[in-house]
C-alpha positions as CSV (number, residue, x, y, z in Angstrom):
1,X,85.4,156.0,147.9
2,X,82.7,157.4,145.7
3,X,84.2,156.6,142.9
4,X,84.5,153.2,144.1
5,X,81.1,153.1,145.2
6,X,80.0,153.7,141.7
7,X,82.3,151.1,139.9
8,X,80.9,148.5,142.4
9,X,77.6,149.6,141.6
10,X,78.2,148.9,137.6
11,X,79.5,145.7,138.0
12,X,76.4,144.5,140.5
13,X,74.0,146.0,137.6
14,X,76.6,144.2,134.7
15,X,76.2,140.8,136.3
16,X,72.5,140.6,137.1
17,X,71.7,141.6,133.3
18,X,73.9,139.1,131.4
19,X,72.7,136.3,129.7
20,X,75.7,134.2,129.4
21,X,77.5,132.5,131.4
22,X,81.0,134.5,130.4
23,X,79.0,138.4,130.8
24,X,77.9,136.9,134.2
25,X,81.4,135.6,134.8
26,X,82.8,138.6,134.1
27,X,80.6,140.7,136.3
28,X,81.1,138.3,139.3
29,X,84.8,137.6,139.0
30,X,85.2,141.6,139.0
31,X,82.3,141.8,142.2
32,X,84.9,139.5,144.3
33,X,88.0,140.7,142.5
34,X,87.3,144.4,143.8
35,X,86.4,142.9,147.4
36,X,89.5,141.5,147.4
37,X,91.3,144.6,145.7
38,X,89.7,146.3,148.2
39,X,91.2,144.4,151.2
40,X,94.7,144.6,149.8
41,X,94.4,148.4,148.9
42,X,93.2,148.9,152.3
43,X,96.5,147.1,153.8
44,X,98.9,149.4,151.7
45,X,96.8,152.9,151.7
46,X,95.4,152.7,148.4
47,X,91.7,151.4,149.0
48,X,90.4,152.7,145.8
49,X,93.4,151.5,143.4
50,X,93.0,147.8,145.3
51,X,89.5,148.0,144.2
52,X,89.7,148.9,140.7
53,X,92.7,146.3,139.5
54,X,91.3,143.7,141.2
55,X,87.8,144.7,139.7
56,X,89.9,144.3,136.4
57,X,91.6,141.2,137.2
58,X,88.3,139.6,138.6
59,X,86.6,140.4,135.3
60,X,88.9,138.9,133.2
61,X,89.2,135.5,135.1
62,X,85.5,135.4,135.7
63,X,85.3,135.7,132.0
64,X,87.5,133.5,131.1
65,X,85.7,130.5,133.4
66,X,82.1,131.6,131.9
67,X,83.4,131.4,128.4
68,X,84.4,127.8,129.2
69,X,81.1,127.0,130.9
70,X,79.5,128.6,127.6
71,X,81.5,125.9,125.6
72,X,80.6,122.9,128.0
73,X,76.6,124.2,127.1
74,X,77.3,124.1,124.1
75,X,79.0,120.8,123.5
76,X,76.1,119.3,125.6
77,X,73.6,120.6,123.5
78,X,75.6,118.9,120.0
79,X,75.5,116.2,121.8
80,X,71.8,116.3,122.4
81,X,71.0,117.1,118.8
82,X,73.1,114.4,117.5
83,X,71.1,111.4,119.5
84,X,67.9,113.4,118.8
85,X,69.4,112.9,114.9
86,X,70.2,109.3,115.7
87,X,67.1,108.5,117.0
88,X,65.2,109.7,113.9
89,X,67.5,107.5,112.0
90,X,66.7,104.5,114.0
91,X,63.4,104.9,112.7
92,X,61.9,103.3,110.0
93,X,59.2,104.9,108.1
94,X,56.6,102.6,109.4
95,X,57.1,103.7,113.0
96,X,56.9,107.3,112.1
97,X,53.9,106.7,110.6
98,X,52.3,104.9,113.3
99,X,54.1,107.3,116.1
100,X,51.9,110.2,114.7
101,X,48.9,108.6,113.7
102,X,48.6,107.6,117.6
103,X,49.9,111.1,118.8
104,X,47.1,111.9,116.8
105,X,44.4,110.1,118.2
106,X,45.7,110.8,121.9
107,X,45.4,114.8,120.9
108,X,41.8,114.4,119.2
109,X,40.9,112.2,122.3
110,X,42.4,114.8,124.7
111,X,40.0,117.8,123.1
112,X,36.9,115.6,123.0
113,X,37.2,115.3,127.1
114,X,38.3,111.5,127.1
115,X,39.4,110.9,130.7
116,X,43.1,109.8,131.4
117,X,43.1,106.9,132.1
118,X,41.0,105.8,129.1
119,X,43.6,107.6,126.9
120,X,46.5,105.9,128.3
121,X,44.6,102.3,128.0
122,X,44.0,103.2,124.3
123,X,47.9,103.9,124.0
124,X,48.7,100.7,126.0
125,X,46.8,98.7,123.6
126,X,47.8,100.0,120.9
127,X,51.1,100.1,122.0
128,X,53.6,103.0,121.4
129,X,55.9,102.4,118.3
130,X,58.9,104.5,119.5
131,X,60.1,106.3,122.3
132,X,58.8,110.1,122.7
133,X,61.6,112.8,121.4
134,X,61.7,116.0,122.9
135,X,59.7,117.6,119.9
136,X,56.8,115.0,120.8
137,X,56.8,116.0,124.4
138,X,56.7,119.7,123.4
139,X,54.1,118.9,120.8
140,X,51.6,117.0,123.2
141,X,51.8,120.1,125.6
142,X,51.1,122.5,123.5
143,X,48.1,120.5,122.2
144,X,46.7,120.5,125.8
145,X,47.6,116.7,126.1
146,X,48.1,116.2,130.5
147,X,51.1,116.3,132.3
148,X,49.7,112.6,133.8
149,X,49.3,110.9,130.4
150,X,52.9,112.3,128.9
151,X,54.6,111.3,132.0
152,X,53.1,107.9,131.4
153,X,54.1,107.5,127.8
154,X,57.3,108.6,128.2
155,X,57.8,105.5,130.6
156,X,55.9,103.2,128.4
157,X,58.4,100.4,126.5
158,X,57.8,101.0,122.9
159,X,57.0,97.5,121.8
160,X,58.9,95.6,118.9
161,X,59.2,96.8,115.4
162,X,57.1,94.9,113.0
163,X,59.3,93.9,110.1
164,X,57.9,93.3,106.8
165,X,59.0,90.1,105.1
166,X,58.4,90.5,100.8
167,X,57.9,87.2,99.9
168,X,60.8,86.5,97.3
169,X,60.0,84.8,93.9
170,X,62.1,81.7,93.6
171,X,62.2,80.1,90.1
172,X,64.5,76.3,89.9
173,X,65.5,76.1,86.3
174,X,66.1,72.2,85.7
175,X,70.1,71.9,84.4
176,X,70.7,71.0,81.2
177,X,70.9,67.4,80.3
178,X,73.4,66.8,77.8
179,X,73.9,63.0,76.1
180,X,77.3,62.2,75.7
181,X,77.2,58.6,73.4
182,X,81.2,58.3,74.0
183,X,83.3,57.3,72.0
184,X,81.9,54.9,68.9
185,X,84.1,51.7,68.0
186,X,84.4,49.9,64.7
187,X,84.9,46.1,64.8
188,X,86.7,45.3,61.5
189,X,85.5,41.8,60.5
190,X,88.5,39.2,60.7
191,X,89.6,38.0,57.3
192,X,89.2,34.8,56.6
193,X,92.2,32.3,57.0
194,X,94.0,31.8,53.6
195,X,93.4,29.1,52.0
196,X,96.2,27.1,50.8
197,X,96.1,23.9,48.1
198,X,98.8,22.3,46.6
199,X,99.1,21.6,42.9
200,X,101.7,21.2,40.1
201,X,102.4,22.3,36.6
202,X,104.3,21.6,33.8
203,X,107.7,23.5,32.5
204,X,109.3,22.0,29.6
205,X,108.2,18.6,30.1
206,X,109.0,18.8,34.0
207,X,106.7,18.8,36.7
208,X,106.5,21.6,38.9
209,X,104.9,21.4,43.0
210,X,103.4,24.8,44.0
């Protein structure tokens, strides 16, 4: 029973030291496994023995379901990158640039002893050009920004994106106008009528009509 005393012990001491969720797993699923190892050992004479496989077996399944949690954290926290990443993609380099000039302002304001509420008017008429990422809120702490005036700009609606219209250059050429005379006709003159006259002549002493 010592020696069971002792293995209980090392899994107890495993399980609150473990930082994931598949070493703290482990260490539970063998905490119960040997309680129930225990029970059955008990039954068939062989408390100690109980204890120890299902220690083992306990482990092994509680290993197995905090490796799977580990996963699930880890897919969640992809998942969070990738819309951070989206969200910075969204952004057009006009909004970042207006998104930290008034981050800015609200941190130089928030060292120079401006009260709340006059920092939150300043960002409300201004108006905030994007929603605050998790980097922002992080960044605004750490500059000693208040709890009261993130909280309020993280529910702010960030107001419309200004686009920028480049006025185009349109130049109208005038199409080519090309003079097409047609076809040119010549009117031959009509000859005149032939003229005919009637006279005679002589042949060998006989007179001849023509």
């Amino acid at each position: 029973m010592r020696r069971l005393g002792q293995a209980l012990l090392v899994v107890v001491l495993a399980g609150s030291g473990c930082a994931t969720n598949t070493g703290t797993g482990a260490a539970v699923g063998g905490l119960l496994g040997s309680m129930a190892g225990l029970a059955v050992g008990s039954a068939t004479g062989h408390p100690e023995g109980g204890a120890l496989v299902g220690a083992a077996l306990g482990s092994v399944t509680g290993a197995a379901v905090g490796s799977s949690m580990d996963e699930q954290e880890r897919r969640t926290e992809a998942r969070i990158a990738a819309a951070e990443a989206r969200w910075q993609s969204q952004l057009t380099a006009q909004q970042i640039t207006a998104q930290q000039n008034l981050l800015r302002d609200v941190v130089e304001m928030t060292r120079s002893g401006v009260a709340d509420e006059t920092i939150l008017a300043h960002v409300r008429a201004v108006g905030l050009p994007a929603r605050l990422s998790s980097e922002q809120i992080i960044y605004l702490k750490n500059q000693g920004v208040s709890d009261r005036v993130i909280q309020e700009m993280v529910r702010m609606t960030p107001r419309p994106a200004t686009t920028v219209v480049t006025p185009t250059t349109v130049i109208y050429e005038r199409p080519a106008v090309i003079y097409d005379p047609g076809p040119i006709y010549v009117v031959e003159p009509v000859p005149p009528p032939a003229r005919f006259s009637f006279g005679y002549y002589y042949i060998g002493g006989r007179r001849c009509w023509h």
